[in-house]
VOGU-3710 file (C-alpha; in Angstrom, 3 decimals, decimal comma):
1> xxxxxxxxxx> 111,286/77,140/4,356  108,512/75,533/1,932  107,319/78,534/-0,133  103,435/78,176/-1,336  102,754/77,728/-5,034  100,670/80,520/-6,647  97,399/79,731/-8,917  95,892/81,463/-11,295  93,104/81,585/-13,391  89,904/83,438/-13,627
11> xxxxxxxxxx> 86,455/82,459/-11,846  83,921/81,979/-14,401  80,445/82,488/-14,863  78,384/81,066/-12,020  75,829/78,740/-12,489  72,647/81,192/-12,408  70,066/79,813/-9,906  67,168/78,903/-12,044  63,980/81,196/-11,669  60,190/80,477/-12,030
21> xxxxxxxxxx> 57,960/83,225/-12,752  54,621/82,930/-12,559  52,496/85,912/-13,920  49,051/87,915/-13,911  46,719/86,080/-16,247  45,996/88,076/-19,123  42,237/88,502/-20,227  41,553/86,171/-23,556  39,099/86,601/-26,034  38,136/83,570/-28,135
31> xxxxxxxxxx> 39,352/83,541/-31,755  38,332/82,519/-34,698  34,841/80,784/-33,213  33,740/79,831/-36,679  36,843/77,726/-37,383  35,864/74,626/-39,005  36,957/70,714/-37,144  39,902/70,082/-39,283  41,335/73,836/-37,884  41,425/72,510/-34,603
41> xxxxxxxxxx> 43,897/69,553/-36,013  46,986/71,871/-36,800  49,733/70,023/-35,436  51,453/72,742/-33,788  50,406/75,995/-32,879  52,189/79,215/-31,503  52,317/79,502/-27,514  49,064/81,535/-26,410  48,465/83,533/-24,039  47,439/82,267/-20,592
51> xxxxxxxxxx> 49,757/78,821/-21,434  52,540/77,749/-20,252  56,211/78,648/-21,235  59,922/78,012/-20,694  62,968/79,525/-21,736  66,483/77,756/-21,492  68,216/80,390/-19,000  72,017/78,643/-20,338  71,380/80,280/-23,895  69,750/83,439/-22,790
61> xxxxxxxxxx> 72,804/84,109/-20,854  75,206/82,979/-23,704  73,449/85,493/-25,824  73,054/88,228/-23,954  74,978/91,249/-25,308  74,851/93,002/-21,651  75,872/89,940/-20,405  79,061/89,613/-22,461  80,492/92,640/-22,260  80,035/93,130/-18,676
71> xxxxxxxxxx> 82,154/89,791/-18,101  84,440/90,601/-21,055  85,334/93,925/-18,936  85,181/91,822/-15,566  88,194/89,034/-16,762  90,361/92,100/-18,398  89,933/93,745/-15,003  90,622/90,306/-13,263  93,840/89,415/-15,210  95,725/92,335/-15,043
81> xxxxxxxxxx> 95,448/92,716/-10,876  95,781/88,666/-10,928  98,752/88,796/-13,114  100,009/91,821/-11,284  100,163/89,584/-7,967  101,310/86,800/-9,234  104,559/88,758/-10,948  105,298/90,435/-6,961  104,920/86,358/-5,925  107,101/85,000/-8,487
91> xxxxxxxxxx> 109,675/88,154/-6,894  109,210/86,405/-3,480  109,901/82,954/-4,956  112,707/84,169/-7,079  114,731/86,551/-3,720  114,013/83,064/-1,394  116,005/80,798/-4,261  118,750/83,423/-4,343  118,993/83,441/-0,660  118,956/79,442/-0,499
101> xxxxxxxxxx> 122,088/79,147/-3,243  123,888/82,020/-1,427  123,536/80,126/2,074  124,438/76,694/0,402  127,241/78,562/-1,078  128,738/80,542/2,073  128,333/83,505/0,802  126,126/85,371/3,662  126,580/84,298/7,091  123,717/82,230/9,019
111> xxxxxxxxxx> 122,592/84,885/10,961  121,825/87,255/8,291  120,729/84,245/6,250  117,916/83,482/8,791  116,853/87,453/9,132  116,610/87,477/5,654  114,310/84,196/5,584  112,021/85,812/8,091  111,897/88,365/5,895  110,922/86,838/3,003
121> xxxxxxxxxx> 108,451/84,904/5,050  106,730/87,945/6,464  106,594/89,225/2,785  104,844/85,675/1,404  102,085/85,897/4,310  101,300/89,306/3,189  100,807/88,299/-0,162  99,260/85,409/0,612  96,584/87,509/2,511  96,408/89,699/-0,191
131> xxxxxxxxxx> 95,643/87,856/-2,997  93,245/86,075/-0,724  91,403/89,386/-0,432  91,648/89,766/-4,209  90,135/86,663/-5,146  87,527/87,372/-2,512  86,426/90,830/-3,993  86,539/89,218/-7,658  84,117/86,746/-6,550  81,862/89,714/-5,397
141> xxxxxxxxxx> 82,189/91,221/-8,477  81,450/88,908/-10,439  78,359/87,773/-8,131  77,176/91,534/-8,871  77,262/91,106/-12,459  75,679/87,563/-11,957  72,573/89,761/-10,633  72,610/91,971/-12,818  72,241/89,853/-15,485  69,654/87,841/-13,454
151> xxxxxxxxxx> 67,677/91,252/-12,840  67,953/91,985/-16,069  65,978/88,605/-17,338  63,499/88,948/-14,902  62,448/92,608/-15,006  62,195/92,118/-18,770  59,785/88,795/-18,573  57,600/90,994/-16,251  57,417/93,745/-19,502  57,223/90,831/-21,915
161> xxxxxxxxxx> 54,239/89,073/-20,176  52,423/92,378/-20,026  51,385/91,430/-23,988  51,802/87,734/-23,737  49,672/86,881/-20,599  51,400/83,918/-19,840  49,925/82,043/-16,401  53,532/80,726/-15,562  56,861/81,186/-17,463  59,501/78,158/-17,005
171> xxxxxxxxxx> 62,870/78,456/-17,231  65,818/75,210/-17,833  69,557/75,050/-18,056  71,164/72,295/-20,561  71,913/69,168/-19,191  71,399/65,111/-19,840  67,929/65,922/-18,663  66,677/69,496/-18,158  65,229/70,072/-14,917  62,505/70,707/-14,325
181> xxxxxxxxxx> 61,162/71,098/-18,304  62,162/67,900/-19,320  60,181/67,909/-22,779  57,863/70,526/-24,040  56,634/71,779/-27,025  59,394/73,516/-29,284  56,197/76,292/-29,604  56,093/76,533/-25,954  59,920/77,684/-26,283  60,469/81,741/-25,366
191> xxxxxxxxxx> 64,460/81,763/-25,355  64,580/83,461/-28,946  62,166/86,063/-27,807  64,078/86,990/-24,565  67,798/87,222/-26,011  66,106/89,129/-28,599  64,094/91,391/-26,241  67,151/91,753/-23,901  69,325/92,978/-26,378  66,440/95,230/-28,000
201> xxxxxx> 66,342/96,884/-24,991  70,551/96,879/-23,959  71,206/98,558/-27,439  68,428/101,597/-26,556  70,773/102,368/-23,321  73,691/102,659/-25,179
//
């Protein structure tokens, strides 16, 4: 009887689909109307409201307080009920060796040798099905805590906007070539403000 090899390991994070948010236009006021030519020269200026915006979603994720714990406390949870099934398949694996050297030995007869195969057979589907089911309700989990997270970002760029008035917020994930902001400029760059904002607002539940 072939006996199925047990894996372990824990799912990780989930790519995060990537979000565009597009907000309310905020009312501007023109500044600063008796600025001289050379002001309007300054080589780079601070996003303003009403522009354009991005955030990489990769770090915002990465530094994310919320985020961390709640997966911290998701792969504790996730090794010790993996680890517990895989020490009850290991048993399996370790009563069907015994009962191969006793048969190749002679020491049970080959009628109780083949009950006790069946046995052991009926006891590897079971586990079989149930760490299927495990692995299936740790993906759940962890897509829960995916959305969480996700929620999270994008109920806090609706607050943030509120005083920024941006018409559309961006948001990338690292890569060769960051879709879709490719190149921007650095000013046009948010991530610092979210991570900050997010955890701003994770350490006030606490």
């Amino acid at each position: 009887m072939k006996m199925n090899m047990l894996h372990s390991g824990i799912l990780g994070l989930a790519a995060a689909s990537v979000l565009m948010l597009s907000a309310c236009t905020a009312s501007q006021n023109a500044e600063n109307k008796g600025a001289s030519a050379s002001d309007s020269l300054a080589t780079v200026t601070p996003v303003a409201a009403g522009d354009i915006a991005y955030f990489n979603l990769d770090e915002v994720v990465a530094g994310y307080d919320r985020a961390a714990d709640l997966m911290s406390e998701f792969e504790n949870k996730a090794n010790k009920e993996l680890g517990n099934l895989e020490r009850k398949g290991k048993q399996i694996q370790s009563d069907y060796q015994k009962l191969v050297d006793n048969a190749q030995k002679g020491l049970i007869l080959q009628s109780s040798a083949e009950k006790q195969a069946q046995d052991i057979q009926t006891r590897q589907d079971k586990f079989n099905q149930e760490y299927a089911k495990k692995q299936e309700e740790l993906a759940n989990e962890q897509a829960v805590i995916n959305n969480n997270v996700m929620n999270d970002i994008a109920e806090f760029l609706k607050t943030y906007n509120e005083t920024r008035g941006f018409r559309l917020i961006l948001t990338n994930q690292t890569g060769l070539l960051s879709i879709p902001v490719a190149l921007a400029d650095p000013g046009m760059n948010i991530t610092q403000d979210i991570i900050n904002g997010l955890n701003e607002a994770y350490v006030a539940t606490k």
